[in-house]
C-alpha positions in Angstrom: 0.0 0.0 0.0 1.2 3.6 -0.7 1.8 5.8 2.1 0.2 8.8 1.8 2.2 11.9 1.0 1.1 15.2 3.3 1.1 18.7 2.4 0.1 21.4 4.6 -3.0 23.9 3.0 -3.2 25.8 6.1 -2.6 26.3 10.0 -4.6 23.2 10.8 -5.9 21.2 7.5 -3.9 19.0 5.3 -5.1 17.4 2.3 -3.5 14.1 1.5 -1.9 12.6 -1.9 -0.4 9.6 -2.5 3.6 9.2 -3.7 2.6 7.8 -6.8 0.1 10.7 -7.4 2.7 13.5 -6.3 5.1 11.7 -8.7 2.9 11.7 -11.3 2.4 15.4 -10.7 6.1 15.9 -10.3 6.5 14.6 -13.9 3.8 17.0 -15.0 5.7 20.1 -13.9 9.3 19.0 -15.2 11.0 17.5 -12.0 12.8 14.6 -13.4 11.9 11.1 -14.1 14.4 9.8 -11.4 12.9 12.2 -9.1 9.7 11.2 -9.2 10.5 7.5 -9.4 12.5 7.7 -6.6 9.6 9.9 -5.0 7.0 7.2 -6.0 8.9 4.1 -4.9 10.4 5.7 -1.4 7.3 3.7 0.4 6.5 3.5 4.0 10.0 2.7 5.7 11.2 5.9 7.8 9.6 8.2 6.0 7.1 9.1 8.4 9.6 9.4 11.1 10.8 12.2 8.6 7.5 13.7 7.8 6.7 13.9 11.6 9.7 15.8 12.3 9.1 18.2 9.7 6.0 18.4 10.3 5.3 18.2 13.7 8.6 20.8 14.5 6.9 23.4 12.4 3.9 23.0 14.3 6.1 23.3 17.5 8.3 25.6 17.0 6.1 28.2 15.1 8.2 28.5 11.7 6.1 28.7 9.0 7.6 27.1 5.8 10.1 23.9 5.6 11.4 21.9 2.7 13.9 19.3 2.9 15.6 16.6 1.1 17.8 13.7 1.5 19.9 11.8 -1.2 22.8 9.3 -1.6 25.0 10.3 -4.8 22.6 8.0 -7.4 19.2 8.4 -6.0 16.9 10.6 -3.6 16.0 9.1 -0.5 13.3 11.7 0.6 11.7 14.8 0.0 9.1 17.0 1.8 7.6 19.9 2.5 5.5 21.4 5.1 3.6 25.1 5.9 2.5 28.0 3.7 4.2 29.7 1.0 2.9 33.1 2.5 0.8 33.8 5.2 -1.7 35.7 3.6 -2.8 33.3 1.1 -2.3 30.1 3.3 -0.8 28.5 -0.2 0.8 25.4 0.6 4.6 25.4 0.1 5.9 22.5 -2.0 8.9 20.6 -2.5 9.7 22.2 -5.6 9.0 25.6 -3.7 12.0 28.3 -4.2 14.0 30.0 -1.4 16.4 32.6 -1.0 19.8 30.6 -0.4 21.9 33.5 0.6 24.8 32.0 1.6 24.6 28.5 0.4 25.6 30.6 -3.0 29.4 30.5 -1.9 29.8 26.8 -3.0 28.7 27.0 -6.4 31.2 29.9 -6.8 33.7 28.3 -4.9 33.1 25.0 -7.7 33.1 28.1 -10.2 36.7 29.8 -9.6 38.1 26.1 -9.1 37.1 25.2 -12.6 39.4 28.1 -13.9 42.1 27.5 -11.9 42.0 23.6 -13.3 42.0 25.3 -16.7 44.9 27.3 -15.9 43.6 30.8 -16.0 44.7 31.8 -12.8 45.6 29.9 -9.9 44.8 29.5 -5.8 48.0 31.0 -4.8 48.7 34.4 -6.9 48.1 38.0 -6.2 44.1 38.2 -7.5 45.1 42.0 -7.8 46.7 40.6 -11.6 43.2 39.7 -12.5 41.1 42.6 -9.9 43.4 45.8 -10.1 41.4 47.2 -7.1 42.7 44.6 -5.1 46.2 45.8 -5.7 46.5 48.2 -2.8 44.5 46.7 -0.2 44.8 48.8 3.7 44.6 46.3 7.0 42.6 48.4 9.7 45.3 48.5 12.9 43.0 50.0 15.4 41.8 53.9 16.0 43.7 56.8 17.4 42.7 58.7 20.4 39.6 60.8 18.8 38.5 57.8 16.6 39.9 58.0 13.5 40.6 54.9 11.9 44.3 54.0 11.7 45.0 52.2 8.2 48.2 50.4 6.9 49.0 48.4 3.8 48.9 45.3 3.8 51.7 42.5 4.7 51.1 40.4 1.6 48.6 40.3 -0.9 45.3 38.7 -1.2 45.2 35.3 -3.2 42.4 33.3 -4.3 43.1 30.3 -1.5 42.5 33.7 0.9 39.2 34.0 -0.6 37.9 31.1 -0.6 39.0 29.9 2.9 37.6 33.3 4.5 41.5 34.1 5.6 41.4 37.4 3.3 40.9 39.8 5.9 37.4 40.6 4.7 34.6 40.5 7.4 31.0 41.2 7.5 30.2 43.7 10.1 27.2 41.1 11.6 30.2 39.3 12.9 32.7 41.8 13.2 33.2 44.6 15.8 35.9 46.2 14.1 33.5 46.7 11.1 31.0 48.2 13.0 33.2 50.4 14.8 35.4 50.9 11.6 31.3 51.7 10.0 30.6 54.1 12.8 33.8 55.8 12.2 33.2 56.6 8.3 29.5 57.3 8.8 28.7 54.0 6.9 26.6 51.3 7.1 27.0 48.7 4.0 23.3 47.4 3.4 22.5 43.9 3.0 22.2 44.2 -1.0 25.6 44.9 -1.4 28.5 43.4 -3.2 31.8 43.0 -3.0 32.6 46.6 -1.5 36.1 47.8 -0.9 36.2 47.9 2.7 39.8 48.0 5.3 40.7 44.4 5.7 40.5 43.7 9.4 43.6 41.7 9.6 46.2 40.6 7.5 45.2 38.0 4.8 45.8 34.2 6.2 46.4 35.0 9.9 42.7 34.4 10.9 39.6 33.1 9.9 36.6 35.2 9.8 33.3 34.9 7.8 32.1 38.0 4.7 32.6 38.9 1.8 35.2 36.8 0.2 33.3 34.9 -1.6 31.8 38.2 -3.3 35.0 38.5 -4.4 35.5 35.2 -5.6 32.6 36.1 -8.3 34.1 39.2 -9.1 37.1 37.0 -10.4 35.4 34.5 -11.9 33.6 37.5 -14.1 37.3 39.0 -14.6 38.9 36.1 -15.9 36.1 34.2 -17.8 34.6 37.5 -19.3 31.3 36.1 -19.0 28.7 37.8 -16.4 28.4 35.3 -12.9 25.0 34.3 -13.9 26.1 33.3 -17.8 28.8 31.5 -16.3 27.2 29.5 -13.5 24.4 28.5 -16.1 26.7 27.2 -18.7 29.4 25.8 -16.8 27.5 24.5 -13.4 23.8 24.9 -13.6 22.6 23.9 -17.0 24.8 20.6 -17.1 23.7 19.7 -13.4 20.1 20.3 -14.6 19.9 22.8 -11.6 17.3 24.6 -13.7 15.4 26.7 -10.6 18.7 28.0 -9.6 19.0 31.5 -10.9 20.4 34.9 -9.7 17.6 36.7 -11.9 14.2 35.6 -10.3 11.7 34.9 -13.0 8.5 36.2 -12.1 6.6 33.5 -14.2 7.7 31.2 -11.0 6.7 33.6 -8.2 3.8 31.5 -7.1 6.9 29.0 -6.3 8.8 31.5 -4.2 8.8 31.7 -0.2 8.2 34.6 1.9 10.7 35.8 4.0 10.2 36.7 8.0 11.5 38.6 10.3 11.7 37.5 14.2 10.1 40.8 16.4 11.3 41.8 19.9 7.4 40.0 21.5 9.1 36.9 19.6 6.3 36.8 16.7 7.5 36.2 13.3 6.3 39.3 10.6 6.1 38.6 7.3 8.3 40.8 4.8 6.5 42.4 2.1 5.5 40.2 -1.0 6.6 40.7 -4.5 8.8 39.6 -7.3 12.5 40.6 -6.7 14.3 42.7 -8.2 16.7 42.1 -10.8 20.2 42.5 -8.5 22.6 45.4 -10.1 25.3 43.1 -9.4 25.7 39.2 -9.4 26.9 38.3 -5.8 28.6 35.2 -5.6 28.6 35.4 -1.8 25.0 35.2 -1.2 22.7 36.0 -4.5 21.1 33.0 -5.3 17.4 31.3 -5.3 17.1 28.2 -5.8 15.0 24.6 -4.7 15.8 21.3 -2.5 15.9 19.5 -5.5 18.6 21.7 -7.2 21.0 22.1 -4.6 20.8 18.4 -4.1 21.8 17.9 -7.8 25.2 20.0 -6.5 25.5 18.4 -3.2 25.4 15.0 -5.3 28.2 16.0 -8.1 30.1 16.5 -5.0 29.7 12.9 -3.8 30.0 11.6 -7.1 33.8 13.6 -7.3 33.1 16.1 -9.4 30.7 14.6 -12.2 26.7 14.8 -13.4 24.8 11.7 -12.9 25.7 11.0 -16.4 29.7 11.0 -16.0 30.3 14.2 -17.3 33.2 16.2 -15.5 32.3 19.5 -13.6 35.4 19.4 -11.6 38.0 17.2 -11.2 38.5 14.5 -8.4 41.8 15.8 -6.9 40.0 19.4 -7.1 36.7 18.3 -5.0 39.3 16.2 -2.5 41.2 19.7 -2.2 37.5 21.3 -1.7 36.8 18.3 1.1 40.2 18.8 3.1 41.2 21.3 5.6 42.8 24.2 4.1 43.3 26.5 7.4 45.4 24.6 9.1 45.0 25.3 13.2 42.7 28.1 13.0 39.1 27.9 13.6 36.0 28.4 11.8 32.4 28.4 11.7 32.3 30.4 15.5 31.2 33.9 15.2 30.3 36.7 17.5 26.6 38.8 16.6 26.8 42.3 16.0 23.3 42.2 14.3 21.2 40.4 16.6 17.7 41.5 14.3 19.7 39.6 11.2 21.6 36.6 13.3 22.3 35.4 16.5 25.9 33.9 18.2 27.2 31.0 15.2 28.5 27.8 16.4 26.7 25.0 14.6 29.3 22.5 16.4 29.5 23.1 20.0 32.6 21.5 21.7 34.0 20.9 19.1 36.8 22.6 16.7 36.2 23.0 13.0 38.2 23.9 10.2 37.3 25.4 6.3 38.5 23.8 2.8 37.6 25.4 -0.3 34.0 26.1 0.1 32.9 24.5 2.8 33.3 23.9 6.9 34.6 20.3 7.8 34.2 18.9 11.0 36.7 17.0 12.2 35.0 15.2 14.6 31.2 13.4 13.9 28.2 14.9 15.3 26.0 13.0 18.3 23.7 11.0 16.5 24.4 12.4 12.8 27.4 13.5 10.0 30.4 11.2 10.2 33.6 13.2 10.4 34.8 14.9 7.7 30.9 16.2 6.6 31.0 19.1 4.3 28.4 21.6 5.6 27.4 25.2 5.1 24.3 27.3 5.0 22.0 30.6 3.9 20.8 33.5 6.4 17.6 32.7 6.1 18.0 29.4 7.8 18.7 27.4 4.8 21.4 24.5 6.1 22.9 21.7 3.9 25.5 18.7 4.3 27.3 16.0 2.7 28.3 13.1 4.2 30.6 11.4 1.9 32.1 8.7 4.3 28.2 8.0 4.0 26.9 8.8 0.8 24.8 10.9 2.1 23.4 14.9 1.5 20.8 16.9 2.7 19.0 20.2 2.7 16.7 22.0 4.4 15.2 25.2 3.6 13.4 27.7 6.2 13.1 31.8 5.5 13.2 33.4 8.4 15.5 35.4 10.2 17.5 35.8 12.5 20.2 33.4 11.2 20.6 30.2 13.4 17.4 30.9 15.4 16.9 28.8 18.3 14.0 27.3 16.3 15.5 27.1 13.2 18.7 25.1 14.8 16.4 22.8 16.4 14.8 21.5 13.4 17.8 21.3 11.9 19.2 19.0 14.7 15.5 17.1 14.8 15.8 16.8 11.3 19.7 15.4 10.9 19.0 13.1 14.0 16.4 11.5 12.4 17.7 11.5 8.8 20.6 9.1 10.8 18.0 7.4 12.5 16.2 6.5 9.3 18.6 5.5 6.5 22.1 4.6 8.8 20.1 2.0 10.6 
């Protein structure tokens, strides 16, 4: 017997459709054949244990919208999703539903600038400044005299791409970062959320810490520089069209905005507001730091050509296996990463997705070195979006997965603890 596939229509109603039937469906609105197959023939076992976490931890925790899938590097395991697209409509979000990924963008540029540098237009240890002039005469920001005046020197050594991608540059987002808010409050500026790449004082010299920003804007700056091609052209011909990632797109098309999620904001009473629907705006620049939308089902296609070392389901080569090994390995060597300090409290709280436990960076993604209780194995490949978005790939065992909420502030209590409900029993379910 087919076990019956639940949507949620509403605060308190479901309606009910069968896997074969949402399969069938699924076929009808593109998603792949293996999708749905996989969809259609994932039967009773663990799936509801799934379904009830998702379910029943939006319910709990108050989050309106979740979608989430799981997948070994040949097939999807799972797929869900649970709440209302917006709350004024009560529209039911969908697994094919689109998000703002933020963050979870830094990968696919990451995979991007890698692919040149395996073509041997530029490499991961020279000066970018020979392909980014403006990088050329980067300051470090030393402190601030007695009436508050920044003080500025140049910097020890010059920025390279391994810099960039490790989040060693010296570039910091002032949501984590003091010295960027005081260094803000010094100018009289405050960088908005929408921006890209902006020429800010480094806040220490490149490779002697790791900090989280806006590197990885950088990183698509250079990959536009040296392939000549806008980021959106070349993510779409080199990554996203060949991975069939088609619902992944910097340029949100607004024949799909019945698809797309609202965002929320939490309020000081606790209450979640809804931001302000509509179609977004065409960006004035591509960021490759955080400008992406795209669906579960897409970025599992990514997460998979990562477990698959580097190639499409059908053996072509997006990057090369010594390249997604270098991507997979620690590239920081004692520092830390992944702990960071709010500044912002409205957009995120404190970060530290592992507690107890140090982490490291490669190129792209944070490692853990040690397993999580009851989840990843060691060496898991993780990252994740502002509005509590989270993904990781387990390729000790075969084994990726997504989740997609649209709320802020980034790493929420709630948010977190779906997460954690959610990896616990993906564990339970298919590592049994």
């Amino acid at each position: 017997m087919l076990r019956p596939y639940f949507v949620r229509t509403g605060e308190t109603d479901m309606r009910t459709v069968t896997r074969r039937e949402f399969a069938a469906g699924a076929l009808a609105v593109g998603t792949s054949a293996h999708l749905a197959s996989a969809i259609a023939q994932s039967g009773p076992v663990g799936a509801s244990r799934l379904d009830e976490t998702l379910h029943g931890g939006i319910d709990r925790r108050g989050i309106p919208a979740v979608a989430a899938m799981v997948a070994r590097k040949d097939r999807v395991l799972y797929q869900a999703a649970f709440g209302t697209r917006d709350r004024e409509s009560g529209t039911a979000v969908k697994p094919d539903s689109m998000f703002a990924i933020a963050s979870m963008t830094k990968a696919i540029t990451s995979a991007a600038a890698l692919q040149l540098v395996e073509q041997g237009r530029m490499s991961l240890t020279e000066p970018v400044s020979r392909h980014l002039p403006e990088l050329a005469d980067v300051q470090v920001l030393e402190g601030f005299d007695a009436s508050g005046k920044p003080k500025l020197r140049a910097a020890r050594r010059p920025i390279t791409l391994h810099h960039l991608l490790t989040h060693t540059s010296g570039f910091c987002y002032d949501s984590w970062s003091a010295e960027m808010v005081r260094w803000e409050a010094a100018v009289g500026e405050t960088l908005p959320p929408s921006v890209v790449a902006p020429r800010v004082p480094l806040m220490f010299d490149p490779g002697t810490r790791w900090q989280y920003g806006y590197s990885v804007d950088w990183v698509g700056k250079l990959v536009e520089a040296v392939s000549g091609m806008t980021l959106e052209e070349y993510f779409r011909r080199s990554i996203l069209l060949p991975l069939g990632m088609v619902d992944t797109t910097f340029v949100f098309p607004a024949e799909k905005f019945d698809r797309l999620v609202s965002g929320y904001r939490r309020q000081d009473d606790g209450t979640l507001k809804p931001d302000p629907r509509a179609v977004p705006a065409r960006p004035v620049a591509f960021n490759g730091g955080g400008g992406l939308y795209s669906t579960c089902a897409d970025y599992v296609r990514f997460m998979q050509m990562i477990l698959r070392n580097g190639q499409t389901e059908s053996g072509k080569a997006i990057l090369r296996s010594a390249t997604v090994k270098q991507m997979s390995t620690n590239q920081i060597g004692n520092l830390v990463a992944g702990r960071l300090k709010s500044q912002r409290p409205a957009v995120t709280r404190d970060v530290d997705l592992h507690p107890g436990a140090t982490d490291r960076w490669g190129l792209g993604f944070l490692i853990n070195e040690k397993p999580y209780s009851d989840g990843r194995s060691a060496g898991s490949l993780a990252w994740a979006g502002v509005f509590n978005t989270f993904y990781w790939i387990d390729p000790r065992k075969d084994l990726c997965a997504v989740i997609m909420m649209q709320f802020l502030p980034f790493v929420d209590d709630q948010a977190v603890g779906l997460l954690r409900d959610f990896e616990r029993a993906v564990y339970a379910t298919f590592m049994r």
